[in-house]
C-alpha positions as CSV (number, residue, x, y, z in Angstrom):
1,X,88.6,130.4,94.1
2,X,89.4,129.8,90.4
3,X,93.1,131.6,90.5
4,X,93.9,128.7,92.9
5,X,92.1,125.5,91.4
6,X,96.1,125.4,89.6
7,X,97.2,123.8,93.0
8,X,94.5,121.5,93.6
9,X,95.6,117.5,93.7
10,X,94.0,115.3,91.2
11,X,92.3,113.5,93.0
12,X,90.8,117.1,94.5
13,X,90.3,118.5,91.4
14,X,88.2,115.3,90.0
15,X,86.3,115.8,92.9
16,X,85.3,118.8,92.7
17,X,84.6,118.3,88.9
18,X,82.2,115.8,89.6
19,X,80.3,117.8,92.7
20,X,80.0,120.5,90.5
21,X,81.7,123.0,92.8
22,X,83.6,124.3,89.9
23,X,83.7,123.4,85.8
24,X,86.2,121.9,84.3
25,X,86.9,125.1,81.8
26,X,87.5,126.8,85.2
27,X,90.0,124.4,86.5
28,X,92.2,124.3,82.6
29,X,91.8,128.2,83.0
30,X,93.6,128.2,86.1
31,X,96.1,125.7,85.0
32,X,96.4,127.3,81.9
33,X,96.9,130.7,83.0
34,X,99.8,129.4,85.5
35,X,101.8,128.0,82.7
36,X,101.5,131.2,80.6
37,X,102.6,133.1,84.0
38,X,106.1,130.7,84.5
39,X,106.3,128.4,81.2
40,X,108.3,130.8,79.7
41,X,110.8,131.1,81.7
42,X,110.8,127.3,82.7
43,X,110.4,125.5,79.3
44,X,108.9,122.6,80.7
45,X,106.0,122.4,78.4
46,X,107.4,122.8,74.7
47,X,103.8,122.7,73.1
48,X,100.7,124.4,74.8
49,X,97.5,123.1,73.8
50,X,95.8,125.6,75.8
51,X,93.1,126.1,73.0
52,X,92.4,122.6,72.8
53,X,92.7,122.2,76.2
54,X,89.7,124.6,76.7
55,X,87.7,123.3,73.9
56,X,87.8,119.8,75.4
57,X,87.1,121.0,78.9
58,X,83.9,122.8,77.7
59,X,82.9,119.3,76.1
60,X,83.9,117.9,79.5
61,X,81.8,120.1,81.0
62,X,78.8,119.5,78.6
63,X,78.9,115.9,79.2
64,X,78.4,116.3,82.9
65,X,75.8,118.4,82.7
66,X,73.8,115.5,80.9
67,X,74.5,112.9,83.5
68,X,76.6,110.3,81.6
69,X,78.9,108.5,83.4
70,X,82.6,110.1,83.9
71,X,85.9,108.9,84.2
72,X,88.2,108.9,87.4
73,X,90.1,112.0,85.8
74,X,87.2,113.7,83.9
75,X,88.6,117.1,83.4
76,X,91.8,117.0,84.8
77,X,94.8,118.5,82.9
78,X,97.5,116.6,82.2
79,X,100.7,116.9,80.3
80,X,102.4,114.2,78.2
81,X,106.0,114.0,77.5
82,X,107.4,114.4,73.7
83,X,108.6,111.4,73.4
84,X,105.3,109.2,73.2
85,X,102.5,109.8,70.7
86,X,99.9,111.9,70.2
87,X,97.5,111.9,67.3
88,X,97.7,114.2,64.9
89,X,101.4,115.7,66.7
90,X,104.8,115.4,66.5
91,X,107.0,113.0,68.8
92,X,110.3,114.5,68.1
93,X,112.0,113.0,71.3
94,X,114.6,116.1,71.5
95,X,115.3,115.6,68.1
96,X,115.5,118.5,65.4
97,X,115.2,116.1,62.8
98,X,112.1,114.5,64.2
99,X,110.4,117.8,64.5
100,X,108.1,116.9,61.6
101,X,107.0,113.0,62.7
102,X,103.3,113.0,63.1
103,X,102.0,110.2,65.3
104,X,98.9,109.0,63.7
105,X,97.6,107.2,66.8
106,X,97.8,107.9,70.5
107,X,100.1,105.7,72.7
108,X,98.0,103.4,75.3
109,X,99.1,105.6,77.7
110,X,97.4,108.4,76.1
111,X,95.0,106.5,75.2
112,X,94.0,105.8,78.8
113,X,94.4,109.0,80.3
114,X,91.9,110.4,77.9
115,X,89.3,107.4,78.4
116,X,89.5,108.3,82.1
117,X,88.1,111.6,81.0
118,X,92.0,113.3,81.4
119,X,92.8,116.7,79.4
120,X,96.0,117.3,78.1
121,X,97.1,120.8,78.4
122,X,100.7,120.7,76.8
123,X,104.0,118.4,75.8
124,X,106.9,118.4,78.3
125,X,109.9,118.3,77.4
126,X,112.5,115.7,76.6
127,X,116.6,115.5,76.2
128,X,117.9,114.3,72.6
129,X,116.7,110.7,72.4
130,X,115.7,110.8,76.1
131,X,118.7,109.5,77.2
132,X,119.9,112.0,79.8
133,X,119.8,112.5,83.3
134,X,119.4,116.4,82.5
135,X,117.0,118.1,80.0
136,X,118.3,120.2,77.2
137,X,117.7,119.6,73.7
138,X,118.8,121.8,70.5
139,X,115.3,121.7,69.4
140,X,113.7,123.2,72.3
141,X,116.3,124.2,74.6
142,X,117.0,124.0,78.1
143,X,114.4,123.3,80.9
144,X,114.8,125.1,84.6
145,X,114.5,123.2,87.6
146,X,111.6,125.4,89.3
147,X,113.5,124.9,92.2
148,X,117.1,126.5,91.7
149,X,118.2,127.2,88.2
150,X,121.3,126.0,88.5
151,X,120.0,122.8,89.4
152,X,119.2,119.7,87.0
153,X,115.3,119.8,86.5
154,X,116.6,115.9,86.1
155,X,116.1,113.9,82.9
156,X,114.9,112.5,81.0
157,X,111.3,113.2,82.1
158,X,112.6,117.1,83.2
159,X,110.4,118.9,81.1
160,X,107.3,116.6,83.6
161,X,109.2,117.2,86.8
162,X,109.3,120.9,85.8
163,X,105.8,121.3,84.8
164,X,104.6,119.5,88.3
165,X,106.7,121.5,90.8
166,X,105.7,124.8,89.1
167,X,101.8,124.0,89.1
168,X,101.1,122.9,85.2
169,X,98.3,120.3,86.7
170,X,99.0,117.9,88.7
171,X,99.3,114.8,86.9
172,X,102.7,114.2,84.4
173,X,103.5,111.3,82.0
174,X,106.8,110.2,81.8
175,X,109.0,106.8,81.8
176,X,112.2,105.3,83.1
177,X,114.6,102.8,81.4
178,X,117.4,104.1,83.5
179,X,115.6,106.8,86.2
180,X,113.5,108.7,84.5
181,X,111.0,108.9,86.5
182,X,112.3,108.9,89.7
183,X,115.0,111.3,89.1
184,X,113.0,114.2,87.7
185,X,110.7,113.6,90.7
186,X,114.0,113.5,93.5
187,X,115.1,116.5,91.8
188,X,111.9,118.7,91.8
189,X,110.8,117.8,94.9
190,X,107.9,115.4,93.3
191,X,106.3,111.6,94.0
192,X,106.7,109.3,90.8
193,X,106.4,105.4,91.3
194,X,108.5,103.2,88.6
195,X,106.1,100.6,88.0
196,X,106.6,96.9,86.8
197,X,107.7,96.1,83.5
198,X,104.3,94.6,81.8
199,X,102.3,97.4,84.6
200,X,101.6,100.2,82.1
201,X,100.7,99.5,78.4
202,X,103.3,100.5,76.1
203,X,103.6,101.4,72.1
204,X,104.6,104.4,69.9
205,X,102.9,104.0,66.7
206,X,105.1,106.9,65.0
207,X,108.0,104.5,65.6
208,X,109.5,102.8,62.6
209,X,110.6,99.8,64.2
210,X,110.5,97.8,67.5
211,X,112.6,98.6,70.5
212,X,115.5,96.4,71.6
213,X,114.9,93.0,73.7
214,X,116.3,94.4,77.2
215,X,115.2,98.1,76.3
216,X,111.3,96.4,75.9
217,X,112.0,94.3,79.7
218,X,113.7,97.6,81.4
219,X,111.6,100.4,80.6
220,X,108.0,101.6,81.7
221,X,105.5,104.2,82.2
222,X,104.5,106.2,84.1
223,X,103.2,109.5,86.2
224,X,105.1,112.5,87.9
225,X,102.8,114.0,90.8
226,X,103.3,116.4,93.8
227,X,101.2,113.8,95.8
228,X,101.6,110.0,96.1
229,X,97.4,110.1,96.1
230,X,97.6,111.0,92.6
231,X,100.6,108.8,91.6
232,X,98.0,106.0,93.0
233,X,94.9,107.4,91.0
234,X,97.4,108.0,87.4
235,X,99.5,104.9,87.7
236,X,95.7,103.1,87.9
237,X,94.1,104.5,84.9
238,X,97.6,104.2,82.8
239,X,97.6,100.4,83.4
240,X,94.7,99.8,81.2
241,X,94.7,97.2,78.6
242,X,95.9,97.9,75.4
243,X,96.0,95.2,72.8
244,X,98.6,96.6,71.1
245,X,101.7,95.6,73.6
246,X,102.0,91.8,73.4
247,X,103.9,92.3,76.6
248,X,101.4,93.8,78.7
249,X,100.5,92.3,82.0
250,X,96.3,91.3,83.1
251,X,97.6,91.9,86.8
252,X,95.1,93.6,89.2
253,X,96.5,97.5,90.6
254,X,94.2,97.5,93.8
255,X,92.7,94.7,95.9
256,X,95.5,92.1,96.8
257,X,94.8,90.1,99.6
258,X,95.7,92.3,103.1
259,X,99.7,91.1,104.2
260,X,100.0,89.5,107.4
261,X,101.1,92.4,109.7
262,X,103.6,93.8,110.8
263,X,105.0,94.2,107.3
264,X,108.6,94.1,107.1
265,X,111.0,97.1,105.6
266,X,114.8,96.0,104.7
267,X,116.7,99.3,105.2
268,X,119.8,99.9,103.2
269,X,122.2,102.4,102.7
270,X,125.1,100.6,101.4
271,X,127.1,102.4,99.2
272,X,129.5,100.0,97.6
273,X,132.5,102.1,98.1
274,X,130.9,105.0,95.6
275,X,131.1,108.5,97.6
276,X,127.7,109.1,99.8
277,X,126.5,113.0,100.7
278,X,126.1,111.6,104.8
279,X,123.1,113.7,104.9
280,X,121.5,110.9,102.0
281,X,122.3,108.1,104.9
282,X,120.2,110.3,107.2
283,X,117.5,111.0,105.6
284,X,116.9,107.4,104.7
285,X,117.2,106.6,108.5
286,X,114.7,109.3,109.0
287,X,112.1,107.7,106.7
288,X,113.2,104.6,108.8
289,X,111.7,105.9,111.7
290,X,108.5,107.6,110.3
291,X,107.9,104.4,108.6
292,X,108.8,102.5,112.3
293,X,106.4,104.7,113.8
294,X,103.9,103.8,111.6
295,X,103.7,100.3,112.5
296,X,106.3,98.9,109.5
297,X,108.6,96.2,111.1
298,X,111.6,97.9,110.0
299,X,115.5,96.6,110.5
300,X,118.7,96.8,108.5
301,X,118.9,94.6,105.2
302,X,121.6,92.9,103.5
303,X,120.0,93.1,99.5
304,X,121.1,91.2,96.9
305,X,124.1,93.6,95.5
306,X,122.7,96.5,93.6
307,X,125.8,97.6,92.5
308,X,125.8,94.5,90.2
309,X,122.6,95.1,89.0
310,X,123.8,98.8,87.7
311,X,127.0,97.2,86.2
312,X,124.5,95.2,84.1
313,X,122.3,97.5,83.3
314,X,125.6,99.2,81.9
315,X,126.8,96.7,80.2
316,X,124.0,94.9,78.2
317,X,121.6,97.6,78.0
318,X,124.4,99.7,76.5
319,X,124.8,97.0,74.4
320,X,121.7,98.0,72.8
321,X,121.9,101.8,73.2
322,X,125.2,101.1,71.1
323,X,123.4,99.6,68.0
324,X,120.2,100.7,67.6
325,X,120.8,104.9,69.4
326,X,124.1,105.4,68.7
327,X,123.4,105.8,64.7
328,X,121.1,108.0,65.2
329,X,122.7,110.0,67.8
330,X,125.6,110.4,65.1
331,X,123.4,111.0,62.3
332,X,120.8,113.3,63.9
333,X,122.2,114.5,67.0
334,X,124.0,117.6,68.8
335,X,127.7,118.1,69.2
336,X,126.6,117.5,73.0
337,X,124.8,114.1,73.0
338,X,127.5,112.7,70.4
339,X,129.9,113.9,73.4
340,X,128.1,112.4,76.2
341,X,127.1,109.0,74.5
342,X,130.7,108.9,73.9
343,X,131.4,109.2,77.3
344,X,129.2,106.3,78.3
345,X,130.9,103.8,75.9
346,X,134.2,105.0,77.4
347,X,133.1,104.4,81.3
348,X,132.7,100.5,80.5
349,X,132.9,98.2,78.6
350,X,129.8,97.2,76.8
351,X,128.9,93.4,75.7
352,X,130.0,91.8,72.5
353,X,127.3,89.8,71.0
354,X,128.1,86.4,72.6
355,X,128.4,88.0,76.0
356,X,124.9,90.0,75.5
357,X,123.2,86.8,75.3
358,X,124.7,85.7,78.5
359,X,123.8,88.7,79.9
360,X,119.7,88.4,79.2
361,X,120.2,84.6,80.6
362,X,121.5,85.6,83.5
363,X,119.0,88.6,84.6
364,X,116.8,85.7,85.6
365,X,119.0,84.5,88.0
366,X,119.5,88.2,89.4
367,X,116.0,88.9,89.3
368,X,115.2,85.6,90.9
369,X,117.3,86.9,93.9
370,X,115.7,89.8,94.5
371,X,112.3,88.3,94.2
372,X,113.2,85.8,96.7
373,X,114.7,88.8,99.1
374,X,111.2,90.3,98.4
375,X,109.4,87.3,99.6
376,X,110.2,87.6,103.2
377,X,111.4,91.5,103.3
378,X,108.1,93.0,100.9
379,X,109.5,96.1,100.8
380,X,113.6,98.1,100.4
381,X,113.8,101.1,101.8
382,X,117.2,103.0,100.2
383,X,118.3,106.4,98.2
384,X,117.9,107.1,94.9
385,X,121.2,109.0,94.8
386,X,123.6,108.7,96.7
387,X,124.5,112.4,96.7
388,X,122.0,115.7,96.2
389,X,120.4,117.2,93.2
390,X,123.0,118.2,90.7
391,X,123.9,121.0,88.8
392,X,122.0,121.1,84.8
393,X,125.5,121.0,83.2
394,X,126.9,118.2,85.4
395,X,127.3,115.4,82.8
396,X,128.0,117.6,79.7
397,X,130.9,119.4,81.2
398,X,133.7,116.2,81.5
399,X,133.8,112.3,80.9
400,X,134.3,112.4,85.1
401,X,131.4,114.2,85.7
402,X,128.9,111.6,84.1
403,X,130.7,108.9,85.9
404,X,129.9,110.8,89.0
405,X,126.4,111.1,88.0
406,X,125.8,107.2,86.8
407,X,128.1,106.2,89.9
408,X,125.6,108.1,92.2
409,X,122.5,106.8,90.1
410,X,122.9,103.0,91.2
411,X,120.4,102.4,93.0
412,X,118.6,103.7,90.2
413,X,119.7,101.7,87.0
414,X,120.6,98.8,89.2
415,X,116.7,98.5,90.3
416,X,115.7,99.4,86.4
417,X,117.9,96.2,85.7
418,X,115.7,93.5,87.9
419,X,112.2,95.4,86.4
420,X,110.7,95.6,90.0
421,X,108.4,98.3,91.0
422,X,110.2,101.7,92.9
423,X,108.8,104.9,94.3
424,X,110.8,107.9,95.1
425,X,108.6,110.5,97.3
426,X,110.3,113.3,98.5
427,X,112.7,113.6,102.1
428,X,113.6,117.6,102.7
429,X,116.0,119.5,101.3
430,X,119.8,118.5,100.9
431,X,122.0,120.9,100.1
432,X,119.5,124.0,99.5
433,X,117.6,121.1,96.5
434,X,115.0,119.0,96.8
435,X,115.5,115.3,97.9
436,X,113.9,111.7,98.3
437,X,113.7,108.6,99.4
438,X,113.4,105.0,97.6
439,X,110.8,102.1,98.4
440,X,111.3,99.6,96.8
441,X,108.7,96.6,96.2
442,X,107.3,93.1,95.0
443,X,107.1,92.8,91.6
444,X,103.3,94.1,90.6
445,X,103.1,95.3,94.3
446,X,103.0,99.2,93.3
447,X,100.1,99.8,95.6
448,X,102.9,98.4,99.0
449,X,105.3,101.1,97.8
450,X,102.5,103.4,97.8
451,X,101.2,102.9,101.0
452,X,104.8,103.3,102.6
453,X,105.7,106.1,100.4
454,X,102.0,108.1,101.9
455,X,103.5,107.3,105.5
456,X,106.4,109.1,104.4
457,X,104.6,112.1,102.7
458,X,102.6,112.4,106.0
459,X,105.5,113.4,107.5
460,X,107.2,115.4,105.2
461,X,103.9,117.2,103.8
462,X,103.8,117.9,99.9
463,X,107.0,119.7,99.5
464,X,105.9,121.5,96.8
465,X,103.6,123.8,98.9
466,X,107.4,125.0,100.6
467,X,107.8,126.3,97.0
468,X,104.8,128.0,96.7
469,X,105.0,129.9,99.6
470,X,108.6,131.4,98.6
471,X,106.3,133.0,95.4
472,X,103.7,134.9,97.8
């Protein structure tokens, strides 16, 4: 049984930890052995902790065996992206000239992964400054889409999506400013939620100086899985306290009072005159249905404008990228990223300083719409992108081509813009690549978009098995 503990759930694997029905040095063995079997042609894990990983399982182990009291992931492998800390390893966040930057404390969310007993079996990778849709790097290279290698693994949490859909554990840190979460996860045929800003802890104690106002209010934490169940059980343990971020929210994960039945589902798959792969429209009417079937009242939606949202997100978090990435991106970064970062300052304009401060006033008011929407429709159905997976290259090959990808990503940065919580799980296969769907929720309501996004995975199974298969 131990060569296939690798595909076991987390919540499965915990389980089993805990009944004794296997160790967990078996389980990291497994895992471990998996990654050493595909990492190297995948480079989604850029560090392998493999020895550590073992060392710490045996002390997991150890500690069982005396009866003490476990955590809800005691023994589980997980992987953390390269762009949060560590203790005692480098967050270079795609950058050669970060290589060397030793965190000397562990980010809360690392923090709370290994309180819940968690063991981290490697680092995923990351694009320069995590600010691509796509993974590649000139530090660690590029990272395969398990899928199709032609396909983008997405970004910037690729190295996590890659790791997930090829069987590196089942539980993947990443975050999303802009998509990256959900896009890795739509492109690797994965389940990620994008929680509330103020959900998930957050704070890099390598970093030298604070983030930017809207970059602190847009972007969050969070988990990559192959099965919503575990997305539940990480995105739980992650949104520990940690005194550390000021910001952080007391706001319970589990245990809201039940909604009043039927619970209503806006459907949406309004494009806003940007070019729609038809088979996207279908697949979010077929998660209509299962979700109909299900006992969801679901009907067509009118949403405050999305599109506006995303032309925001643009234009005052680009602000920001402008002042405090762009520097660095010059000083420190590829010919590529200088190319592409180019590229986004010339699809838009981005706000002067008087109109940036316009701009934060008035998310409230967007924001305020949405929450309003929310209070009689709980829950958006809609696509993540409006067309398939695309190809790795897609946004490094012409200044069209990454307006293409940001003009299909709407529904991503537009949501990221109004910080409300957003699951993508995944639909099928468009195109010969993996697909999703979007739910999208109440503010602090992650465990609403959960439950719809399980109805979905009922239907679809865990499309990650389809991968398997093709490998026996």
């Amino acid at each position: 049984m131990s060569d296939e503990l690798w595909q076991l759930s987390a919540c499965e694997a915990a389980q089993g930890i805990r009944d004794k029905r296997f160790t967990a040095e078996e389980l990291v063995t497994s895992v471990s052995g998996r990654i050493a079997e595909l990492n190297p042609r995948l480079n989604a894990i850029v560090m392998d902790l493999t020895e550590e990983a073992l060392a710490d399982a045996r002390a997991a182990d150890a500690q069982l065996a005396t009866g003490k009291a476990t955590g809800p992931l005691h023994g589980v492998p997980v992987t953390i992206k390269s762009n949060i800390d560590v203790k005692g390893q480098p967050t270079p966040n795609g950058l050669p000239a970060l290589k060397d930057l030793i965190a000397p404390d562990d980010s809360p969310v690392t923090a709370n992964l290994r309180k819940a007993g968690a063991i981290i079996v490697g680092r995923t990778n990351t694009p320069e400054l995590s600010m691509r849709l796509n993974t590649d790097n000139p530090l660690h290279g590029r990272t395969l889409n398990p899928w199709d290698d032609d396909a983008s693994p997405g970004g910037s949490s690729g190295g996590a999506s890659s790791a997930g859909a090829a069987g590196f554990g089942p539980i993947h840190h990443g975050n999303d400013i802009g998509g990256s979460l959900r896009c890795p996860a739509f492109n690797c045929g994965l389940s990620t939620v994008k929680p509330t800003f103020g959900r998930v802890p957050a704070y890099v104690p390598s970093a030298t100086e604070e983030r930017g106002i809207l970059a602190q209010l847009i972007s969050v934490q969070g988990a990559i899985c192959r099965e919503v169940r575990d997305v539940r059980l990480a995105l739980g343990v992650m949104s520990g306290a940690d005194a550390r971020d000021p910001l952080w929210m007391p706001v319970p994960f589990e245990g809201w009072p039940q909604e009043p039945g039927p619970i209503r589902v806006g459907v949406t798959t309004e494009s806003y005159g940007h070019p729609m792969h038809p088979e996207i429209a279908e697949a979010v009417d077929r998660a209509a249905g299962y979700l109909s079937d299900a006992g969801y009242a679901v009907e067509e939606a009118t949403t405050p404008s999305v599109d506006d949202c995303a032309k925001a997100w643009f234009r005052y978090l680009g602000a920001e990228l402008d002042a405090f990435l762009m520097p660095m991106a010059r000083e420190h970064g590829s010919e590529t990223i200088q190319k592409i970062f180019e590229w986004y300052f010339e699809m838009g304009e981005t706000a002067d300083p008087v109109d940036y401060r316009l701009g934060v006033k008035n998310r409230s008011a967007m924001t305020r719409q949405w929450n309003e929407f929310l209070e009689e429709t709980p829950l958006v159905l809609a696509p993540y992108f409006l067309q398939p997976t695309p190809d790795w290259d897609c946004d490094q090959k012409s200044l069209a081509g990454t307006r293409d990808l940001f003009n299909s990503a709407i529904y991503s940065t537009g949501i990221n813009w109004v910080s409300l919580p957003a699951g993508v799980t995944p639909i099928g296969m468009i195109a010969g690549r993996p697909a999703g769907v979007q739910i999208i929720g109440r503010r602090y309501r992650e465990d609403m978009v959960l439950d719809a996004m399980e109805v979905i995975e009922s239907r679809v199974g865990v499309l990650t098995q389809t991968l398997w298969e093709k490998e026996a």
